[in-house]
Each structure stands twice: as C-alpha cells, then as structure tokens.
C-alpha positions in Angstrom: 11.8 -6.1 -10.0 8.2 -5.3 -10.9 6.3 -5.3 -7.5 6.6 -4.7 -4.0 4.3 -6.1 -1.1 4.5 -5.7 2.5 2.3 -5.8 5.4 1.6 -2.4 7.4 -1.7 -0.9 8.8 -0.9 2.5 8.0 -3.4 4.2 7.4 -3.3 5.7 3.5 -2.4 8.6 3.3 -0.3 9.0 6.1 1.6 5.8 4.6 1.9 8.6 1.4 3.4 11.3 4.3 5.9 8.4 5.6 7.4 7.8 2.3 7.5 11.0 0.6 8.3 13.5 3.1 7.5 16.9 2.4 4.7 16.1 0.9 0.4 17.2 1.6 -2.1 14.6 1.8 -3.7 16.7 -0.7 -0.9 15.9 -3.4 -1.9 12.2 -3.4 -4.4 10.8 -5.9 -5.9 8.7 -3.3 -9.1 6.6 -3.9 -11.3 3.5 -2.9 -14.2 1.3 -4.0 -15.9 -1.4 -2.6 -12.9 -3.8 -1.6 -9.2 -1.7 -2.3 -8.1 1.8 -1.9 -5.3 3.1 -3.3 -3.0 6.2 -3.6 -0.4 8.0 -6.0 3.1 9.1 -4.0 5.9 10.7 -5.8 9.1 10.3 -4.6 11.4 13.3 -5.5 14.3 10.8 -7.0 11.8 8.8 -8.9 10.7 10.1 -12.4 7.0 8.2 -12.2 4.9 7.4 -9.1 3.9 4.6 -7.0 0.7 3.2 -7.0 0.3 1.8 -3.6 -3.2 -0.1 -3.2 -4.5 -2.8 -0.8 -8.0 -4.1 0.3 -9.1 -1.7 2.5 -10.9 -4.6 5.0 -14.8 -2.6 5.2 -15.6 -5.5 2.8 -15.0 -8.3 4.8 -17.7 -6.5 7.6 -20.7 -7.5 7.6 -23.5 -5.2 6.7 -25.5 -5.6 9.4 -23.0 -4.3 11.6 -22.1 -1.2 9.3 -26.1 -0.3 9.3 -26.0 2.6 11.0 -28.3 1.2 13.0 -26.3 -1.0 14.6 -25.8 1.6 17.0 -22.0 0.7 16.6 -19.9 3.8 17.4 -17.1 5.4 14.2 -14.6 4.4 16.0 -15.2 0.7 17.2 -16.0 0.3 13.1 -12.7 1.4 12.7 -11.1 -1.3 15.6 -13.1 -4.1 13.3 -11.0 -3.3 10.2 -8.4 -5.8 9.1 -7.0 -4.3 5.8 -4.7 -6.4 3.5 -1.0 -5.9 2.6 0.0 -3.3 1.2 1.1 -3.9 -2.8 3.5 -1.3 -4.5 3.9 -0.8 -8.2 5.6 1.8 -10.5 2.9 4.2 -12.3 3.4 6.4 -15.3 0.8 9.1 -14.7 1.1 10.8 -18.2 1.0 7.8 -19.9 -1.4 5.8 -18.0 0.5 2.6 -17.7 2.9 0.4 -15.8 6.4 1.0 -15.2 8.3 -2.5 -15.4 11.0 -1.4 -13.3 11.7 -0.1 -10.0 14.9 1.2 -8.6 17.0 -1.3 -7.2 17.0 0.7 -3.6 13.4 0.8 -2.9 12.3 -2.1 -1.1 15.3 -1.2 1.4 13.9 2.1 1.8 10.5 1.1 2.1 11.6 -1.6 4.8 13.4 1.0 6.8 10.4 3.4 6.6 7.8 1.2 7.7 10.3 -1.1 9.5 8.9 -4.2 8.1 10.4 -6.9 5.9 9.2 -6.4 1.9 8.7 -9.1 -0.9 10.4 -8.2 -4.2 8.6 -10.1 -7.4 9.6 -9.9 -10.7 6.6 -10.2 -12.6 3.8 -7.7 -12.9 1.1 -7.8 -9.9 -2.4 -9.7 -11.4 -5.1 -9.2 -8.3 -6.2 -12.3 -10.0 -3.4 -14.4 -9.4 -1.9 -15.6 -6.2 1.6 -14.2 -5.0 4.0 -16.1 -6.4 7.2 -16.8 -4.2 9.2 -14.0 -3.6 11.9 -12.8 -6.1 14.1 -11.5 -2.7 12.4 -10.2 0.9 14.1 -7.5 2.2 14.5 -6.8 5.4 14.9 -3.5 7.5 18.2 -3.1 9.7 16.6 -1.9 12.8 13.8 -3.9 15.0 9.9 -4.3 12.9 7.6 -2.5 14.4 4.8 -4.7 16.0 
C-alpha cells in the first residue's frame, strides 16, 4: 500500500497528538499555503514519518467574507470551514522523498484512532489525479464517530 485517505475534521495538530501519543505539537513540522496544510508525525514503531496533508477549506471562502471587515467574528470564520479528507503518506525526512510502503497495520490503527473507515491505495497519491478505487477500506471495530 502506498496511501491512506480518510475523512476526519481534526484539527492538525491535534490529529498529530491523536496518533502519536506522547508527543508536542511543537515536534510536528506542520505547515499550510493557500489551499492544503499539512504536518510530519513520527510514530515510535515507524522508521520514517507520515506526511498527513488535506485542503485546509479557507480557500473555498470567499474573500469578502474573510475581509476583516466583514465584521465576521474568529470564531464563526472557523464554523464556515469545510476542510477535505485527510491524505496519509510515508515520508523519508533525511532523504526528502517517498516511502513506497507502509506497514501493513496502519490503516487499522488509524481507523481505531480516529474511529472512521480508511481507504488503502496502492499507487502513489498525485493531487492531480482523481482517487482511484480503493485498494481495501478499512474499517474500525467500534462505532465511527459522527
């Protein structure tokens, strides 16, 4: 398997805190531009990280209403957001390039964390492309959360 997507509004980083307990929000490598945002999480049993990204969903608001301006309270901006699924990828830091394989218990352990079904695809992730079909979609054993 070479990618992992799943649908979660987690905020980033606490998504990072979820799956790597132990861990700071100040030991992610967390970014974003105009449409994605995206973070580095180690996980202790993995020798390379994850690069988890998605579009953030400020880009699909309209300007006028993020003009500050608008008069619109911080926090009804932040009720207006939508942000896309969440895509998972293996990242070797040192080298600066993808890792073609994940381990084989991840998605499970993803889906139990965030207790929501993940797609499994065996092809690198092109932000170009559309998803293909599913390689497997995992689902957690307990109830998804809403």
């Amino acid at each position: 398997m070479v990618y992992l997507k799943v649908n979660c509004t987690l905020a980033f980083p606490q998504l990072g805190l979820l799956l790597s307990p132990g861990a700071t929000t100040e030991s992610f490598d967390h970014g974003s531009e105009n449409v994605y945002e995206w973070m580095h999480v180690t996980i202790p049993s993995i020798p390379f990280a994850l690069n988890i990204s998605r579009e953030h969903g400020w880009a699909d608001i309209d300007d006028d209403v993020l003009d500050i301006d608008a008069g619109i309270a911080p926090e009804a901006l932040k009720g207006l957001v939508t942000p896309g699924p969440i895509y998972i990828f293996g990242w070797d830091q040192i080298a600066n390039d993808y890792v073609d394989a994940l381990p084989v218990w991840l998605p499970q352990y993803i889906a139990e964390l965030l207790l929501a079904p993940v797609n499994v695809y065996d092809r690198r992730i092109n932000i170009d492309l559309p998803d293909p079909e599913p390689f497997a979609i995992v689902f957690p054993k307990h109830e998804p959360r809403s």
